[in-house]
RODO-2510 file (C-alpha; in nm, 4 decimals, decimal comma):
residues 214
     n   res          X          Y          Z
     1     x    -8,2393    -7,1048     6,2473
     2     x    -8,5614    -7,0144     6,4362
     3     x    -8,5802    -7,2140     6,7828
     4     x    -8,8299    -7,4236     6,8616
     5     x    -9,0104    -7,5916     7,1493
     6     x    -8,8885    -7,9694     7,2607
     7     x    -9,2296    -8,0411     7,3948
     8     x    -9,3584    -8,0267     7,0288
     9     x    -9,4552    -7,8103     6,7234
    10     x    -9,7950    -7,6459     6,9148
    11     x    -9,6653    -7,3411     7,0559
    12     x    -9,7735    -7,0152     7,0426
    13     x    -9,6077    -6,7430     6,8765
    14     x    -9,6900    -6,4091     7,0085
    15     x    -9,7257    -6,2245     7,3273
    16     x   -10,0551    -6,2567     7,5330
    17     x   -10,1852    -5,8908     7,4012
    18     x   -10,1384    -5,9880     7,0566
    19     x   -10,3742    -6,0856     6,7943
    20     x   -10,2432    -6,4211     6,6431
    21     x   -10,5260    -6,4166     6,3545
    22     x   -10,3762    -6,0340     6,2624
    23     x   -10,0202    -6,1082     6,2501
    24     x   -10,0579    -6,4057     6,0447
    25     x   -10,2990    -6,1601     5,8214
    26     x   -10,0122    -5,9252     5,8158
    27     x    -9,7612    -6,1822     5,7261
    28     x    -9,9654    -6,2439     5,4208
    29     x   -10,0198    -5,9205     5,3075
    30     x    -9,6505    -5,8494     5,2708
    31     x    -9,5967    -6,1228     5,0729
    32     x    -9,5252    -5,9730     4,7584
    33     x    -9,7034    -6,1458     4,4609
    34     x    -9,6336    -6,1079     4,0675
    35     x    -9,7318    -5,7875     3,8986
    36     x   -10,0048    -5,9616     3,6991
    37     x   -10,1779    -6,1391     4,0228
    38     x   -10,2243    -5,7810     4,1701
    39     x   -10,5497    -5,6879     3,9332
    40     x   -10,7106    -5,9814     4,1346
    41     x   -10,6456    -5,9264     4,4630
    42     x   -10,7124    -5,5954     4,6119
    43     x   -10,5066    -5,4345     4,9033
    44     x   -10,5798    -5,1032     5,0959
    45     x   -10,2983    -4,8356     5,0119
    46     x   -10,4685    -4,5415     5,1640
    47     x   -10,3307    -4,4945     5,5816
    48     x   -10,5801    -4,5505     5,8742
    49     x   -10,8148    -4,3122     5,9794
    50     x   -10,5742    -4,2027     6,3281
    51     x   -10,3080    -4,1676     6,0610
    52     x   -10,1177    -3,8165     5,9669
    53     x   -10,0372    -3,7673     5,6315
    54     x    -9,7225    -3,5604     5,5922
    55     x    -9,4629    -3,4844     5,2838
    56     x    -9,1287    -3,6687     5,2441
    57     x    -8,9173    -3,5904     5,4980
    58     x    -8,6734    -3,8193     5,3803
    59     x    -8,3550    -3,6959     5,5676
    60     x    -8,5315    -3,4973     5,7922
    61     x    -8,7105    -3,5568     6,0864
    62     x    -9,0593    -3,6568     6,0581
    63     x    -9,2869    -3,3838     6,2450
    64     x    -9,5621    -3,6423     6,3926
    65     x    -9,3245    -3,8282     6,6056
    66     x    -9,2787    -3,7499     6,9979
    67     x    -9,0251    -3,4959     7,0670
    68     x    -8,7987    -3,7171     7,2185
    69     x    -8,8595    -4,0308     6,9257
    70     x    -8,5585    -4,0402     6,7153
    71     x    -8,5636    -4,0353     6,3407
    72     x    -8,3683    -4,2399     6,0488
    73     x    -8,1744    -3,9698     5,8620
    74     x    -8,1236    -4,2676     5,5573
    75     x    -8,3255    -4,4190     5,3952
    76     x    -8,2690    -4,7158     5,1049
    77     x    -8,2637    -4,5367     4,7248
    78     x    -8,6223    -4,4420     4,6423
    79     x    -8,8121    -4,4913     4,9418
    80     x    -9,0251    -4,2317     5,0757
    81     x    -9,1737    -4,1716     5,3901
    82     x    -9,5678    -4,2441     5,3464
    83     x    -9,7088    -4,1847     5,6897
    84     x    -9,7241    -4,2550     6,0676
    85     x    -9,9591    -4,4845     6,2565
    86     x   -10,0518    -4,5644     6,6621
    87     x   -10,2415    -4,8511     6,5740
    88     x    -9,9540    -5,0895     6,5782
    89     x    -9,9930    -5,4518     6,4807
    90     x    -9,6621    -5,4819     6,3125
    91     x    -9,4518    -5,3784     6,5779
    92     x    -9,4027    -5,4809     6,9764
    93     x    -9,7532    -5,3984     7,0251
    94     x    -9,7371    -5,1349     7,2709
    95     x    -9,9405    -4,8797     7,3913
    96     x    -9,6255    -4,6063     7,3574
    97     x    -9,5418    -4,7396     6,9943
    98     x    -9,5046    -4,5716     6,6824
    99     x    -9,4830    -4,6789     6,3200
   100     x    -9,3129    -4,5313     6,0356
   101     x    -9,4240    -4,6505     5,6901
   102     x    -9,2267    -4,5790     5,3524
   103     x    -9,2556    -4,7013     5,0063
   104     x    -9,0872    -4,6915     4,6575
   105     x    -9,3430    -4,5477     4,4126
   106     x    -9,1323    -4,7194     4,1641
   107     x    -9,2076    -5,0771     4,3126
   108     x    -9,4725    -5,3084     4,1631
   109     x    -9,5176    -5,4516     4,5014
   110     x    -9,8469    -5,5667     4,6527
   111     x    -9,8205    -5,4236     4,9463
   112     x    -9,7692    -5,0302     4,8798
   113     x    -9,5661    -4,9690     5,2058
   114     x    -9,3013    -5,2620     5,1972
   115     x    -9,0679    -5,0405     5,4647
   116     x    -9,1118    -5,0148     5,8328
   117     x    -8,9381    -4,8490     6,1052
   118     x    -9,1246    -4,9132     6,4718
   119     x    -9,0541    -4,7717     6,8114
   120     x    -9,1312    -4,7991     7,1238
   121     x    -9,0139    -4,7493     7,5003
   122     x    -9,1627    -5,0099     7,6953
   123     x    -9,1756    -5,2843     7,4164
   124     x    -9,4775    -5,5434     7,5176
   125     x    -9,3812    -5,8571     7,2789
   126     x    -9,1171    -5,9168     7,0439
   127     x    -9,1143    -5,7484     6,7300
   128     x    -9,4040    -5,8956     6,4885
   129     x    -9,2895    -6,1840     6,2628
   130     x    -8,9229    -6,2926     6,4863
   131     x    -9,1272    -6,4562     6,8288
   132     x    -8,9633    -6,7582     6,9275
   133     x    -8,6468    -6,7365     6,6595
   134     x    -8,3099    -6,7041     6,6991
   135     x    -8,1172    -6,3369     6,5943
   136     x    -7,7674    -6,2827     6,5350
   137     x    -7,5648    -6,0233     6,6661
   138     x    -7,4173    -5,6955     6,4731
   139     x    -7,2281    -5,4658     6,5663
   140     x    -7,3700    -5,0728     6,5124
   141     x    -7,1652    -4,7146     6,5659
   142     x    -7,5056    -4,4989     6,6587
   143     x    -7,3625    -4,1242     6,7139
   144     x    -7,0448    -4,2921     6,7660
   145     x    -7,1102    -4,5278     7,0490
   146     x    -7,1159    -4,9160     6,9738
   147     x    -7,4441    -5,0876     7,0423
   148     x    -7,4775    -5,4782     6,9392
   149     x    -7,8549    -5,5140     6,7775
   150     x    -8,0742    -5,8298     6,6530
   151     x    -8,0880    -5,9307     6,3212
   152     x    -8,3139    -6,1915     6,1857
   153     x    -8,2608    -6,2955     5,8594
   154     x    -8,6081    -6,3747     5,7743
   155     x    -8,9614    -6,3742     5,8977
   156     x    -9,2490    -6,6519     5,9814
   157     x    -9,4733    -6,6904     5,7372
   158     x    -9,8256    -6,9013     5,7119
   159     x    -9,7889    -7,1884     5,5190
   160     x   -10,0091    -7,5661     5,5040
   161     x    -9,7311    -7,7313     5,7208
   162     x    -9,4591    -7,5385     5,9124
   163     x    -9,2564    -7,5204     6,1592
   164     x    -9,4699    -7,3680     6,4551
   165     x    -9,8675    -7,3580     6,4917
   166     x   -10,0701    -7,0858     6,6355
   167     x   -10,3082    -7,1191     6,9214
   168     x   -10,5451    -7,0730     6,6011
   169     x   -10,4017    -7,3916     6,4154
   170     x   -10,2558    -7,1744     6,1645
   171     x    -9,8950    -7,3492     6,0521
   172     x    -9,5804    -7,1101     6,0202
   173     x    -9,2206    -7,1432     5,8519
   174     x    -8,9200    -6,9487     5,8996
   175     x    -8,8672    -6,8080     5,5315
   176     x    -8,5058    -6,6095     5,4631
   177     x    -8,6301    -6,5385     5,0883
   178     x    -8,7254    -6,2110     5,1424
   179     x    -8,8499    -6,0613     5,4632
   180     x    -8,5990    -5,9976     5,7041
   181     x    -8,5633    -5,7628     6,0442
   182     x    -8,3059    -5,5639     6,2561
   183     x    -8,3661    -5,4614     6,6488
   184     x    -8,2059    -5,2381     6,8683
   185     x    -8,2303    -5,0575     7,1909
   186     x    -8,0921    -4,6906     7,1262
   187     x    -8,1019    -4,4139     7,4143
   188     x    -8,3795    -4,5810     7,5759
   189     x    -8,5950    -4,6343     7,2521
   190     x    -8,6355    -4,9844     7,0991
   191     x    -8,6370    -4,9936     6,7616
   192     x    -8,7406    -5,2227     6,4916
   193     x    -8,7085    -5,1945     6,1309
   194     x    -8,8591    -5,4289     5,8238
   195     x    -8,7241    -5,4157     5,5424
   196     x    -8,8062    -5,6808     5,2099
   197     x    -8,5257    -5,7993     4,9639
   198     x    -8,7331    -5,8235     4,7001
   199     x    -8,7982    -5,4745     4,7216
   200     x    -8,4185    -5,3445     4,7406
   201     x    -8,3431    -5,3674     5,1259
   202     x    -8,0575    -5,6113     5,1960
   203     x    -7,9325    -5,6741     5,5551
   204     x    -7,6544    -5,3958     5,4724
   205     x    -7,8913    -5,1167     5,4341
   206     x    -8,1231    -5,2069     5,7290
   207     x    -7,7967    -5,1246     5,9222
   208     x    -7,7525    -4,8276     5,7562
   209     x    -8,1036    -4,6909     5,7861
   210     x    -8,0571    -4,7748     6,2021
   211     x    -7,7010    -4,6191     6,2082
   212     x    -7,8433    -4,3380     6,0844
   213     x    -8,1201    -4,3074     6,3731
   214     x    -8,1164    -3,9382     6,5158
***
């Protein structure tokens, strides 16, 4: 259950570099909606402007990283790495970050890039979409050390009445229906991956894809 304040339901929700009107934009966006509502709405699937476009990688690593930023060696069944960004609302927020986006060109999704795999060294804020709620612990074997990462089962999501309200007045709810979230701190790096049921990630694979981090 995502924690909240005993003072009252105002409270804000992300870190003081943060942009609370852009994360709730970004929660919205990867909301996926039915295949037939898509024609109406339209959502950017080309990268950023900073962004490098590069082939699938898949299992190997991807070239635009840092030299000492590790890499996810799995991936779930059809996803594809799409590009890399700096501009990083969806992560901690950091000036060091990085952001790894895949997609399933299977996937009648309306967001085009429904996997994400952030990292950072000096993390700024907590990962985009789990401020202020609770994680479990799991267990990971990372090159055959034990490390204990996050998870968070779902992600906060604007809604008329919620849980939680913005600075901006903007109402959030914990929702477990889909989005959920794994973080960990390996060799120095923090990482955070996003990954949506609804698109073929359960919580089992999220811990694969970070077990696999190289």
């Amino acid at each position: 259950m995502p924690s909240t304040n005993s003072g009252g339901p105002e409270v804000a929700v992300v870190g003081r570099r943060s942009s609370v009107s852009l994360m709730v934009k970004l929660m919205t966006a990867l909301t996926f909606l039915p295949k037939k509502a898509q024609a109406s709405k339209k959502f950017e699937s080309s990268p950023p402007n900073d962004a490098r476009v590069v082939p699938d990688y898949r299992a190997a690593r991807v070239s635009v990283l840092p030299v000492d930023y590790p890499n996810p060696a799995y991936l779930p069944s059809g996803y594809r790495f799409s590009y890399a960004t700096r501009r990083v609302q969806a992560g901690f927020r950091s000036k060091d970050e990085v952001l790894l986006l895949y997609g399933d060109p299977m996937l009648k999704t309306a967001y085009p890039f429904p996997f994400h795999v952030c990292m950072t060294k000096h993390p700024e804020n907590a990962f985009a979409g789990t401020e202020l709620a609770t994680s479990a612990d799991v267990l990971l074997t990372i090159r055959g050390l034990s490390i204990v990462g996050q998870y968070y089962d779902g992600m906060w999501l604007p809604t008329d009445s919620g849980t939680i309200r913005t600075p901006n007045g903007q109402w959030l709810t914990w929702d477990r229906s889909n989005g959920h979230m794994l973080v960990a701190r390996i060799n120095g790096i923090t990482v955070g991956v996003r990954g949506y049921r609804l698109a073929g990630v359960s919580k089992s694979e999220l811990l694969r894809v970070v077990e696999s981090i190289r």
